[in-house]
Structures are given as structure tokens and as C-alpha cells.
N, CA, C and O of each residue as an XYZ file, in Angstrom:
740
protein
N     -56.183    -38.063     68.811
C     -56.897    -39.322     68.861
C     -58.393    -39.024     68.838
O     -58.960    -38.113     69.442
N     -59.009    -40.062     67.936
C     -60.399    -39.596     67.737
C     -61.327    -40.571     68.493
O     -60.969    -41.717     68.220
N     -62.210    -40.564     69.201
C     -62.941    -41.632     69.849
C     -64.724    -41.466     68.722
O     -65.259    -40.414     68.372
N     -65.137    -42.717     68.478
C     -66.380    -42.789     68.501
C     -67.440    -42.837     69.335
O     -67.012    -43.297     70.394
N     -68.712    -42.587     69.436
C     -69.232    -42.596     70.559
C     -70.518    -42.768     70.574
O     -71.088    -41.683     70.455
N     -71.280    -43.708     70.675
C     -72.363    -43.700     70.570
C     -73.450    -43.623     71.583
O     -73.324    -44.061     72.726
N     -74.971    -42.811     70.931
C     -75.968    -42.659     72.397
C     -77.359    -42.819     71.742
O     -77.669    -42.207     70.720
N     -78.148    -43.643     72.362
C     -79.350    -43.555     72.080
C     -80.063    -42.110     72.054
O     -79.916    -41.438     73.075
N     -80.961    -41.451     70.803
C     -81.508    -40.553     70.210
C     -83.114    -40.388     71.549
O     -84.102    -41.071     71.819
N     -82.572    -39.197     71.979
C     -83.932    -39.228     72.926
C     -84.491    -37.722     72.597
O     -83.739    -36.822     72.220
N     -86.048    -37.540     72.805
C     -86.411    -35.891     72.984
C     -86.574    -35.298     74.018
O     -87.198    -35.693     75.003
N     -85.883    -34.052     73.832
C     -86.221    -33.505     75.019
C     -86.800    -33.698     76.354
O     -87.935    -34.167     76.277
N     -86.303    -33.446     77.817
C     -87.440    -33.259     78.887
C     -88.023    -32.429     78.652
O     -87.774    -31.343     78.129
N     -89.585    -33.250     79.340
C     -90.517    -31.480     79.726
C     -89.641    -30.566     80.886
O     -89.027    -30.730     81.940
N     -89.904    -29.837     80.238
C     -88.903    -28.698     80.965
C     -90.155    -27.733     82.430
O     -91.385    -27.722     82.459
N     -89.349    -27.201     83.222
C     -90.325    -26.088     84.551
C     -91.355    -27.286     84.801
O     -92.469    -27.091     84.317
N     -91.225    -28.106     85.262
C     -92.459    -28.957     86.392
C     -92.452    -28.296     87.515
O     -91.428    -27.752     87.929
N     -93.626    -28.261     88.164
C     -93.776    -27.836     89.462
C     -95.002    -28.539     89.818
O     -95.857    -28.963     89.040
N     -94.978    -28.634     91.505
C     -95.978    -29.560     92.428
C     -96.509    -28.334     93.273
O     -95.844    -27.323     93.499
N     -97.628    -28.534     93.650
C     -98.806    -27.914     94.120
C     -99.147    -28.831     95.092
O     -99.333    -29.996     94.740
N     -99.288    -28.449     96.512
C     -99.954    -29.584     97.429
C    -101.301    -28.956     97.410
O    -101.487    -27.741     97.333
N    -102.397    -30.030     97.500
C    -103.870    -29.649     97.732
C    -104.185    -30.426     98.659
O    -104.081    -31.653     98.662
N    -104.772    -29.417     99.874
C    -105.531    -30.244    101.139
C    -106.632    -31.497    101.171
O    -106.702    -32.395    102.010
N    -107.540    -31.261     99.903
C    -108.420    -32.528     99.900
C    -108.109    -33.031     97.992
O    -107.255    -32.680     97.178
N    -109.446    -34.110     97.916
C    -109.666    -34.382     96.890
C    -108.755    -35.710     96.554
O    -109.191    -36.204     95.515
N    -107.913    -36.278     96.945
C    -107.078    -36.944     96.929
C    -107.281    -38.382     97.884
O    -107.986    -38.382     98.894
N    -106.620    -39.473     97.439
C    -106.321    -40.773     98.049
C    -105.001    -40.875     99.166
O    -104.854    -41.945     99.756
N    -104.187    -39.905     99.399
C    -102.796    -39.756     99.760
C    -103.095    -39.963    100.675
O    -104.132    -39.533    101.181
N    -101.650    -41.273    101.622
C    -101.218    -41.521    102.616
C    -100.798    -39.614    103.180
O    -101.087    -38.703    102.404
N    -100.341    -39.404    104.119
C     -99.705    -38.367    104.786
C     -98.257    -38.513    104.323
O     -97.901    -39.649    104.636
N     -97.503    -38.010    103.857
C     -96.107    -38.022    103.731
C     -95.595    -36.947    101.962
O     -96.147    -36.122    101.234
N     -94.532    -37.521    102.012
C     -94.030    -37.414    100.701
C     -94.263    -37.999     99.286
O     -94.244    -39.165     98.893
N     -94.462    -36.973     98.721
C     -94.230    -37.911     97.388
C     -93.479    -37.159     96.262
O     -93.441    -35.934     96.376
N     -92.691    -37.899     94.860
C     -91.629    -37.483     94.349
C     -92.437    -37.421     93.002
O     -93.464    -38.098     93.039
N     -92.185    -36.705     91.724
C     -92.700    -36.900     90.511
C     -91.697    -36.334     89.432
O     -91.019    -35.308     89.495
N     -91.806    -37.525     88.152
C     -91.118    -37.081     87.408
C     -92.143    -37.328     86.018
O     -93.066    -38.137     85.923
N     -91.659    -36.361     85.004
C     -92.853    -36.670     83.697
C     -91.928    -36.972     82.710
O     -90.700    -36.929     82.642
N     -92.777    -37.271     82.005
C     -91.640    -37.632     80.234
C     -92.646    -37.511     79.365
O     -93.840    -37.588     79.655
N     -92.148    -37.303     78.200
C     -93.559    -36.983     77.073
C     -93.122    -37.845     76.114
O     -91.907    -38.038     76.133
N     -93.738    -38.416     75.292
C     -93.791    -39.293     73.872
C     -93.542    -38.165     72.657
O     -94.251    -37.161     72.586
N     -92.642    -38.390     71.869
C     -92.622    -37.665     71.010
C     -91.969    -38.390     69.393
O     -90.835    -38.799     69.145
N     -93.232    -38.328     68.483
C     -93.323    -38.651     67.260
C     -91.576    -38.910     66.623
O     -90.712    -38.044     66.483
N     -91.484    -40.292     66.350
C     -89.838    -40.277     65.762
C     -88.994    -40.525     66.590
O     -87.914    -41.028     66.278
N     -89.463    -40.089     68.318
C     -88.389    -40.050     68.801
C     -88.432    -40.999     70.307
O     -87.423    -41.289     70.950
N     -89.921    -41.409     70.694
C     -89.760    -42.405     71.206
C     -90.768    -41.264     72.805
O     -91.519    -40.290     72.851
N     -90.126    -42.206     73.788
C     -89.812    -41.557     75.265
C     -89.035    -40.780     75.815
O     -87.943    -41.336     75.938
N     -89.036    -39.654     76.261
C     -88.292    -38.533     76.415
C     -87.472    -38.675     77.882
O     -87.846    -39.166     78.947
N     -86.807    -38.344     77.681
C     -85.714    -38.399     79.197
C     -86.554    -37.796     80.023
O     -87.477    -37.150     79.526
N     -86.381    -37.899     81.798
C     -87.674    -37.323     82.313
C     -87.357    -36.165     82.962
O     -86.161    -35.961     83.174
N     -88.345    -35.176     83.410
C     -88.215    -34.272     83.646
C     -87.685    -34.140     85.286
O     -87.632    -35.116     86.035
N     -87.348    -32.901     85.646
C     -86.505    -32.313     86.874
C     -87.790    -33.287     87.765
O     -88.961    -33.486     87.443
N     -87.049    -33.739     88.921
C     -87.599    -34.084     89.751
C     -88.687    -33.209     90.703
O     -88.089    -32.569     91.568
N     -89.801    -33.082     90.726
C     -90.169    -32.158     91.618
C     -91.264    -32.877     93.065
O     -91.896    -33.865     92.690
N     -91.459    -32.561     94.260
C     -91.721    -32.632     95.191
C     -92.815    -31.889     96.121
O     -92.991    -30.672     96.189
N     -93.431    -32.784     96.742
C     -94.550    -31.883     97.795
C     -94.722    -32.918     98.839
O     -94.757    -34.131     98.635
N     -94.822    -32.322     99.966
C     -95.632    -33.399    101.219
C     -97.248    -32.837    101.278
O     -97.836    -31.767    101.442
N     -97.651    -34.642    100.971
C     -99.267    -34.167    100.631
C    -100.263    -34.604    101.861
O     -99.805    -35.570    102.472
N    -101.373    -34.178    102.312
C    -101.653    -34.221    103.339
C    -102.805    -35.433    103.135
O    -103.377    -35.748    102.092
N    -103.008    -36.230    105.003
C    -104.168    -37.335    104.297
C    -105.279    -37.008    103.760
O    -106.191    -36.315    104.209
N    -105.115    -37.798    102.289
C    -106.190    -37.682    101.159
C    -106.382    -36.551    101.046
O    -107.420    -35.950    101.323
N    -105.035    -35.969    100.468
C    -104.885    -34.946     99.809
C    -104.719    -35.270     98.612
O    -104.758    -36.437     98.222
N    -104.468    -34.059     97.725
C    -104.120    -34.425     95.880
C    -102.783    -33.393     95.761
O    -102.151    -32.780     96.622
N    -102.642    -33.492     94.226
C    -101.284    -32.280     94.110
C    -101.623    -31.557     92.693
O    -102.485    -32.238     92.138
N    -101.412    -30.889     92.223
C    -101.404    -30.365     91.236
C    -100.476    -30.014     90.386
O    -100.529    -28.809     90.137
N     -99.293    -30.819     89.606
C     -98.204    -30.674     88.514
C     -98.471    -29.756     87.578
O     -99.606    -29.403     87.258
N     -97.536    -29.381     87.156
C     -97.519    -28.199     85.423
C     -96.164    -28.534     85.020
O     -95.245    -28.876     85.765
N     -96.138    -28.373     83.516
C     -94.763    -28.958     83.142
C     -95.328    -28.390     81.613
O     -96.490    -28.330     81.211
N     -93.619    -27.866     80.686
C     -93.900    -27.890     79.253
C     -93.194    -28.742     78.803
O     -92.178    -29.343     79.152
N     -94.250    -28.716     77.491
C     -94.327    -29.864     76.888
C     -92.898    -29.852     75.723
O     -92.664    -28.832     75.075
N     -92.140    -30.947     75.599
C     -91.182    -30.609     74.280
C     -92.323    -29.966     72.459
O     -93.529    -29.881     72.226
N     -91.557    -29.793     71.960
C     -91.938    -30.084     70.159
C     -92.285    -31.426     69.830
O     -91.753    -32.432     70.300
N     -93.220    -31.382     68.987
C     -93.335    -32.789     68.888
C     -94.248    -34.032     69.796
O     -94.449    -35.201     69.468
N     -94.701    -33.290     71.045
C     -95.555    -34.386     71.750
C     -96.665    -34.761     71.531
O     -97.669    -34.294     70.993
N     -96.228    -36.162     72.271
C     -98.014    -36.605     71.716
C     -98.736    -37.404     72.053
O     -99.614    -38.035     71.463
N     -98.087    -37.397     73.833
C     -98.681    -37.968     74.878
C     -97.262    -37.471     76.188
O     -96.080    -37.132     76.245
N     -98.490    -37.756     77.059
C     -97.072    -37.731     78.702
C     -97.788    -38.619     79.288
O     -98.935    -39.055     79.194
N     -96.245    -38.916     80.340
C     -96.052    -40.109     81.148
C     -95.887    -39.485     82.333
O     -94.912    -38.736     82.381
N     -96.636    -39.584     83.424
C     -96.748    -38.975     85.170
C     -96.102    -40.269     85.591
O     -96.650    -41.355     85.403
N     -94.777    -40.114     86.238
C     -94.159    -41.344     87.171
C     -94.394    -40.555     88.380
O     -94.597    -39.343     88.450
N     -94.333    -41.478     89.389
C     -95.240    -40.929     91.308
C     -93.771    -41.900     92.354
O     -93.291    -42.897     91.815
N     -93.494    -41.678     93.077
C     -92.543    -42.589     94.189
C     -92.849    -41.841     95.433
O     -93.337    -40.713     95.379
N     -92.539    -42.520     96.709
C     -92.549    -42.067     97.724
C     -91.265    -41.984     98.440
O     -91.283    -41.640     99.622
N     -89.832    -42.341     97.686
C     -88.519    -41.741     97.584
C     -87.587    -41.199     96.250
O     -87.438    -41.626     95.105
N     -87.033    -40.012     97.020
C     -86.513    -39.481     96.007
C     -85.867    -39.964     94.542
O     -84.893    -40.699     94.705
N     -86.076    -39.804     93.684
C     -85.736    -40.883     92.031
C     -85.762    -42.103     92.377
O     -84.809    -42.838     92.121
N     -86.782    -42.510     92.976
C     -87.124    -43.978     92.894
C     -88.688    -44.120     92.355
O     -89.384    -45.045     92.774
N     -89.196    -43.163     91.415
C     -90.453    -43.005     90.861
C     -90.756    -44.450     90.101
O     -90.315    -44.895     89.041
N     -91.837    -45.095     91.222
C     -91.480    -46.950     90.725
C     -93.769    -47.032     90.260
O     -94.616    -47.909     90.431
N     -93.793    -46.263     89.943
C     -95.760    -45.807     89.857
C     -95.781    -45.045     88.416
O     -95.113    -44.027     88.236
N     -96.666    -45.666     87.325
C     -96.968    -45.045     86.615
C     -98.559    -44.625     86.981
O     -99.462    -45.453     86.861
N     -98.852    -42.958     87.537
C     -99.685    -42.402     87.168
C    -100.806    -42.663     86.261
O    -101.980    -42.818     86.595
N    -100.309    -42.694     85.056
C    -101.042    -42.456     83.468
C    -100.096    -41.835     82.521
O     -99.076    -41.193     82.770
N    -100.583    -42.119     81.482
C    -100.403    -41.656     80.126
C    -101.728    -40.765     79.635
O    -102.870    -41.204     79.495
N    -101.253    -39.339     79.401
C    -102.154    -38.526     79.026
C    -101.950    -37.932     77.447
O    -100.941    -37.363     77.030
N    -103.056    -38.192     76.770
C    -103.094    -38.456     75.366
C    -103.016    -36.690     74.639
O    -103.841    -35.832     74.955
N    -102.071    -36.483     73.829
C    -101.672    -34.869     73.252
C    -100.807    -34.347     74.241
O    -100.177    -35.060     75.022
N    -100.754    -32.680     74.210
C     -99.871    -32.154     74.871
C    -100.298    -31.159     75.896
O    -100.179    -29.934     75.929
N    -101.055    -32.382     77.081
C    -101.331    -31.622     77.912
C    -100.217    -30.866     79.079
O     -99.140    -31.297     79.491
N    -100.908    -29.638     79.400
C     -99.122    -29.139     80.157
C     -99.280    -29.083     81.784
O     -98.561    -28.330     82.440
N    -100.355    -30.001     82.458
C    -100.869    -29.910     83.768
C    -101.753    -31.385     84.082
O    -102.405    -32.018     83.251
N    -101.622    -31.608     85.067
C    -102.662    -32.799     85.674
C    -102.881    -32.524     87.531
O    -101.990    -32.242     88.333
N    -104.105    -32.688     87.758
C    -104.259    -33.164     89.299
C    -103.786    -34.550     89.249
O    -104.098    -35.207     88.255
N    -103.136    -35.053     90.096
C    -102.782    -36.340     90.573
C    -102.973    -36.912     92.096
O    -102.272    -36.984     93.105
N    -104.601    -37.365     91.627
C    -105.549    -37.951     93.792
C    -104.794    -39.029     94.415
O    -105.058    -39.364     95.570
N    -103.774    -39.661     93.670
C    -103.253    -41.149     94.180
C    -103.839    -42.309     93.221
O    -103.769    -43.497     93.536
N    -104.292    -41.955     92.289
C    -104.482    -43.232     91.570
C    -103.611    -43.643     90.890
O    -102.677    -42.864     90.700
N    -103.551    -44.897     90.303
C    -102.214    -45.403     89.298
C    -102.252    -46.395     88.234
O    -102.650    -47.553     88.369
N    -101.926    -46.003     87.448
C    -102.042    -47.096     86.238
C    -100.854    -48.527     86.060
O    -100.877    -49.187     85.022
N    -100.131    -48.774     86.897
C     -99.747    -49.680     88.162
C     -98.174    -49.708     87.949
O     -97.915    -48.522     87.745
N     -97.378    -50.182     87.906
C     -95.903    -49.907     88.244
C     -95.422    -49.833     87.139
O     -95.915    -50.439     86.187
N     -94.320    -49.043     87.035
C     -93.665    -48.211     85.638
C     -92.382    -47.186     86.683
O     -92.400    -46.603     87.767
N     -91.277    -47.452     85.465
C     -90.433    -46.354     85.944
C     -89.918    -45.263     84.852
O     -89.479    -46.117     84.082
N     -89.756    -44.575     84.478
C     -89.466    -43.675     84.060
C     -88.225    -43.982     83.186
O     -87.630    -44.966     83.624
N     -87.536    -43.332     81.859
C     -86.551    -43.903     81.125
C     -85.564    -43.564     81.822
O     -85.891    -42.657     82.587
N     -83.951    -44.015     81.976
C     -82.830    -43.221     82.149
C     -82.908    -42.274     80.789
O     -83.514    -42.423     79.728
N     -82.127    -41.351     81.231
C     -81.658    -40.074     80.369
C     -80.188    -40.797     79.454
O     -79.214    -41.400     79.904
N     -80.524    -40.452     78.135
C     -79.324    -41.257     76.811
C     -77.741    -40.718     77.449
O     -77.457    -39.520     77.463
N     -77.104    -41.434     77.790
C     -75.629    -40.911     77.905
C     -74.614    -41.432     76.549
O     -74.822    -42.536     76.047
N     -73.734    -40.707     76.133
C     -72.934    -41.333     75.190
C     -72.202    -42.205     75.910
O     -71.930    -41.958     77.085
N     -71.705    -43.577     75.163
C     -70.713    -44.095     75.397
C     -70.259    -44.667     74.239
O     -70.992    -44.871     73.271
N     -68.313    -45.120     74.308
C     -67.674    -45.194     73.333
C     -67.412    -46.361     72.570
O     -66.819    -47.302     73.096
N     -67.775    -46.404     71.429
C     -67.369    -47.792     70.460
C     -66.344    -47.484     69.844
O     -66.369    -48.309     68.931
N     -65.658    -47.017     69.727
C     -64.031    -47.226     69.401
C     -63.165    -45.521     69.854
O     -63.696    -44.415     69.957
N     -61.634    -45.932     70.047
C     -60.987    -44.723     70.462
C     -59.754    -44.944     69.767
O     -59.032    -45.934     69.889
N     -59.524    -43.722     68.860
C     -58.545    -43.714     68.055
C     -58.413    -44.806     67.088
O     -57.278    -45.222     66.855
N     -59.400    -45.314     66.507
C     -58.847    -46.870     65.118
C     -59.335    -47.946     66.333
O     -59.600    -49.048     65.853
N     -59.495    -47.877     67.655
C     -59.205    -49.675     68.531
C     -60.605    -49.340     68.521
O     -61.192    -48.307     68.844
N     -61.059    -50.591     68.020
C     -62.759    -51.054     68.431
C     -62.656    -51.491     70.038
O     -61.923    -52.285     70.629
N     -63.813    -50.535     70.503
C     -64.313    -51.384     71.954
C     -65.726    -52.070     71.228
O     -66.656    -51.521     70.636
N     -65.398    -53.858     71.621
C     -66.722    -54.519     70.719
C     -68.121    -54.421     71.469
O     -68.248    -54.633     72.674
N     -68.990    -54.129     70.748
C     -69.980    -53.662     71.155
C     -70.824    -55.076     71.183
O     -70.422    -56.106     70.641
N     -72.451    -54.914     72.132
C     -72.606    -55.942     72.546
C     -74.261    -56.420     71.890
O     -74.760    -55.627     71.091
N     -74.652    -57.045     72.065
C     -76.558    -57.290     71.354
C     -77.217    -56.209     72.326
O     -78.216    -55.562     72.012
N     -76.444    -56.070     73.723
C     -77.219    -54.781     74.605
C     -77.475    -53.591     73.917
O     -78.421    -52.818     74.069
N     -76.055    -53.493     72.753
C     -76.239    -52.120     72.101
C     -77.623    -51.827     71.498
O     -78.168    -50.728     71.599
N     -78.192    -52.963     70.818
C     -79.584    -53.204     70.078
C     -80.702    -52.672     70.727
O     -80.966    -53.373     71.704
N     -81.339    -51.894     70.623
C     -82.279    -51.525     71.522
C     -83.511    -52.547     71.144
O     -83.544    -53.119     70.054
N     -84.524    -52.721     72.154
C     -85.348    -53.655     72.318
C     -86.460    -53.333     71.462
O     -86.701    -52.158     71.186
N     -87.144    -54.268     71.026
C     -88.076    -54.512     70.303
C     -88.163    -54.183     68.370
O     -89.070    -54.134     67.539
N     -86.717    -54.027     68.356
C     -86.211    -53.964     66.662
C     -86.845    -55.019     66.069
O     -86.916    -56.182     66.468
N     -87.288    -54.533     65.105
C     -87.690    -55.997     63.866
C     -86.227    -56.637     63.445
O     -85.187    -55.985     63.354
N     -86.371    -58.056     63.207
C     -84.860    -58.705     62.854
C     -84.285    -58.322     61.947
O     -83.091    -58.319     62.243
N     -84.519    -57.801     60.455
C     -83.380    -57.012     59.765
C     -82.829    -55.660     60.462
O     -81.640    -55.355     60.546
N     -84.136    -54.766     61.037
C     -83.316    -53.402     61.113
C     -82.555    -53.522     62.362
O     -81.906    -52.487     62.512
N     -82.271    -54.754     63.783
C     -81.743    -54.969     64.420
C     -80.636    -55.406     63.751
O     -79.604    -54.865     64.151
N     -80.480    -56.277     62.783
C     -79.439    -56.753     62.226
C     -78.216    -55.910     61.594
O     -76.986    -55.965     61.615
N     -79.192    -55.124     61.037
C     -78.537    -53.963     60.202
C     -78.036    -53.109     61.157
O     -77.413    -52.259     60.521
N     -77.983    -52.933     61.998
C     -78.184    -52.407     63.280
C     -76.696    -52.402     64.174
O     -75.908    -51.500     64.460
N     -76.734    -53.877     64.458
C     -75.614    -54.436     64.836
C     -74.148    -54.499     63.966
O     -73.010    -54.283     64.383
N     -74.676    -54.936     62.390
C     -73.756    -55.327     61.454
C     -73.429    -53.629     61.117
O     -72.216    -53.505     60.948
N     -73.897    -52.777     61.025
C     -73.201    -51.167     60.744
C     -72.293    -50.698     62.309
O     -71.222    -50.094     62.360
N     -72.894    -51.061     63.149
C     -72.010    -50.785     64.152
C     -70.690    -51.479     64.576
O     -69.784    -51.017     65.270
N     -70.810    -52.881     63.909
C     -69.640    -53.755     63.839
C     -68.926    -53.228     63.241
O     -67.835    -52.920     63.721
N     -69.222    -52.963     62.130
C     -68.398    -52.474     60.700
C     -67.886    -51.204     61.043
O     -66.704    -51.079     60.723
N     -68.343    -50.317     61.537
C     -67.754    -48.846     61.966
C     -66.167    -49.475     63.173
O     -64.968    -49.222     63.059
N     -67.047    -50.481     64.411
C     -66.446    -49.957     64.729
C     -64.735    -51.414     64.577
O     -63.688    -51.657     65.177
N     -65.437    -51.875     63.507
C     -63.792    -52.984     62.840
C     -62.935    -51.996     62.139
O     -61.904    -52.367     61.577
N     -63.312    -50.758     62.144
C     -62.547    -50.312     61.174
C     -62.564    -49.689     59.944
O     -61.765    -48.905     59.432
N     -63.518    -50.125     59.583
C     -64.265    -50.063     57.753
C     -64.160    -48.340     57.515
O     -64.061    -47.860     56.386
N     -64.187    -47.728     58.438
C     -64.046    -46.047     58.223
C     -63.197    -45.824     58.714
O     -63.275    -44.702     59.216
N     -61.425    -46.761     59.065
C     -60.532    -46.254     59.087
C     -59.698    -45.421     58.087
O     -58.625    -45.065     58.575
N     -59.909    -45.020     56.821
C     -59.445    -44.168     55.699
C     -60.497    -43.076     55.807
O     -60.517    -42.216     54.927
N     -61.121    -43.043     56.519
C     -62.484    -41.242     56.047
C     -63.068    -41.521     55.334
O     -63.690    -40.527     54.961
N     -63.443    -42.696     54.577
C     -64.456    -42.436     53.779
C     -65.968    -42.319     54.270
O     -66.664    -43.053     54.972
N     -66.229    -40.959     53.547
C     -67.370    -39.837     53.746
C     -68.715    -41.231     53.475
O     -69.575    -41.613     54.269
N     -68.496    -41.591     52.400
C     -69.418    -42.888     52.130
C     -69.993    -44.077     53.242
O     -71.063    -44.358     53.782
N     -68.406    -44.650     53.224
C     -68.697    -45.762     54.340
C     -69.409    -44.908     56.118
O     -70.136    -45.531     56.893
N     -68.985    -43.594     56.328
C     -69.043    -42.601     57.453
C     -71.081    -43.123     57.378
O     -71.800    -43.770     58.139
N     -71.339    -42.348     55.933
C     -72.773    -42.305     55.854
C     -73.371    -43.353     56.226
O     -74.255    -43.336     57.082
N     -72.992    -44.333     55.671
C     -73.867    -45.792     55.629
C     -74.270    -46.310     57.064
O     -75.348    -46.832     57.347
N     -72.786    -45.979     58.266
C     -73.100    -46.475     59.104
C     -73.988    -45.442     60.174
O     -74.482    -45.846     61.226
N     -74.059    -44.314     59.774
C     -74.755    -43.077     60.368
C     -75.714    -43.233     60.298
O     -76.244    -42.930     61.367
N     -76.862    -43.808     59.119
C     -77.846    -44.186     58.784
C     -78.467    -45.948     59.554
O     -79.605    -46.277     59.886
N     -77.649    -46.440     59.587
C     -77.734    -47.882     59.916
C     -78.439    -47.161     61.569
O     -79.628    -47.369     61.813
N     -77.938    -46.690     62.150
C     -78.033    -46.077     63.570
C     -78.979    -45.468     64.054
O     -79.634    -45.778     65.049
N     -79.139    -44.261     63.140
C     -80.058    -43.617     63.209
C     -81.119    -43.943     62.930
O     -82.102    -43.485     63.511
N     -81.202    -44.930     61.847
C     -83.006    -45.733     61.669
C     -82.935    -46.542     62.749
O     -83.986    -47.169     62.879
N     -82.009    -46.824     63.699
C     -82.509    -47.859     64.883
C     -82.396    -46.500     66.169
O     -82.283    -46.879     67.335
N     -82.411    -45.883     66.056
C     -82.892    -44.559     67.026
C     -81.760    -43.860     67.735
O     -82.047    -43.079     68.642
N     -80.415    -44.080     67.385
C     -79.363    -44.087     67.708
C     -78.460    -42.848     66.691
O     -78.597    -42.628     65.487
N     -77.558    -42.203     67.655
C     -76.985    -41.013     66.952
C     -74.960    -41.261     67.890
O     -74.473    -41.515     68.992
N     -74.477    -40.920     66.308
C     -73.086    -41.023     66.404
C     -72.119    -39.546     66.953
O     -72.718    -38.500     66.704
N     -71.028    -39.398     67.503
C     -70.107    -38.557     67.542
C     -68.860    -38.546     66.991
O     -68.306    -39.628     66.796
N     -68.419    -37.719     66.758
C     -66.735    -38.030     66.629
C     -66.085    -37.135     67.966
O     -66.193    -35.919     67.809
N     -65.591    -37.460     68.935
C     -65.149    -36.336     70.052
C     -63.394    -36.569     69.696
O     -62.548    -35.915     70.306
């Protein structure tokens, strides 16, 4: 039995983040704080975010992050929380591929960070599971949303129940120009 499976197309995390506590220079309450980064990358959008990393920073203290950058970047995103993966603070957006920032407590005001793309399944073995306008990712122009929806309908009614390599393509493409990538598991 063959399942289809579909997942939104994401790039890479920045990969090795690490936090640095610094005694001054900083706006920081006394306590904890949590950080996660993500980088922008050409084609491919917002990047899943990076390993969670951690420091307790001292009052009006700062911290000092490092993180690499994926292929392809061409900006990062500093998310900040004061509980663990609840990073609810966008930092900033820092323009190219910088691989470090001090962060004093300032913020460019609430933002959370993307979930990471998981596959899930639009049809298993020939049975369509019907897929929903949620599948559509947000802010599509109305044909390539359309096209969008109507290739994923069509895959998953059936239309590539015989193998054809053709009809396979058409809807591979329909997907992938809306940022989206197929499986066969």
C-alpha cells in the first residue's frame, strides 16, 4: 500500500546556536531567557528554527548568540521568550548572513517563530483523505492558490491512479510552485 504525503518545502535550520551570558550592557529583567533563530532563504521562504538555546541573564545584562547560517540566506530572525519554546518576541530581522548578534533586551515587538514542516497524508493506498483550503498556504495569488488546490484535488481523486509519469508531473509541479513537496512512502 502506497500512501501520499504531503509537507510544506522549508530550508534548513541554522544549525550550532549558542548563548553567552554578559554581565552588563543589556535591558534584562534577572532571570531566564530562551532563543530560537531562523534564517530567510531565497525560494524557500522561513526556515524551521533553530535548537533551542538558553542562558540566565543577569539585571541589565545582555547575551551574546552565534549560529550558522543555512545556503542560501538572506536575512535571520532572533525569536527571545522567557519560557522554554514559548519564544513569543521578535528580536529583529538581520539583513544577509550574519552568524552572531548581542541581544540587550530590545524587540521588534511580538513574533513567533515558524513550526518545523511535518509530512502529512493526502491519500493511502488509491483512498483520498480530502484535503482542506488549510492545505493552501497563506498569501497565494488566486490562480497559483487555485492551481494549487485543484492539482492536489486531482492527485488526490485519483487522476494518478494508473502511474501515469505525466499526470505524477503535473501535480508535482502544481505543489511545488506553491512551496510544497510530495512523497510516495
Amino acid at each position: 500500500m502506497t500512501t501520499t504525503q504531503q509537507q510544506k518545502r522549508q530550508a534548513p535550520a541554522p544549525s550550532g546556536a549558542s548563548a553567552t551570558a554578559v554581565g552588563s550592557g543589556g535591558t534584562f529583567t534577572a532571570g531566564a531567557q530562551f532563543w530560537k533563530i531562523t534564517a530567510l532563504v531565497a525560494g524557500l521562504g522561513e526556515s524551521a528554527p533553530s535548537a533551542e538555546v538558553t542562558q540566565s541573564i543577569a539585571l541589565n545584562g545582555s547575551c551574546n548568540l552565534a549560529w550558522t547560517c543555512p545556503a542560501g540566506t538572506t536575512a535571520v530572525r532572533i525569536y527571545r521568550g522567557t519560557v522554554t519554546n514559548t519564544e513569543n518576541v521578535l528580536v529583529g530581522q538581520l539583513q544577509g548572513a550574519p552568524t552572531s548578534y548581542t541581544d540587550t533586551g530590545s524587540s521588534a515587538g511580538a513574533g513567533t517563530p515558524p513550526a518545523a514542516s511535518s509530512w502529512a497524508a493526502t491519500s493511502k493506498g488509491g483512498t483520498p483523505v480530502q484535503p482542506t483550503k488549510a492545505n493552501i498556504p497563506a498569501g497565494l495569488p488566486a490562480g497559483l492558490a487555485q492551481a494549487f488546490y485543484s492539482g492536489s484535488i486531482g492527485w488526490q481523486n485519483g487522476v494518478n491512479a494508473n502511474g501515469s509519469a505525466s499526470v505524477e508531473a503535473r501535480n508535482r509541479k502544481y505543489v511545488q510552485a506553491a512551496g510544497w513537496d510530495l512523497q510516495e512512502v
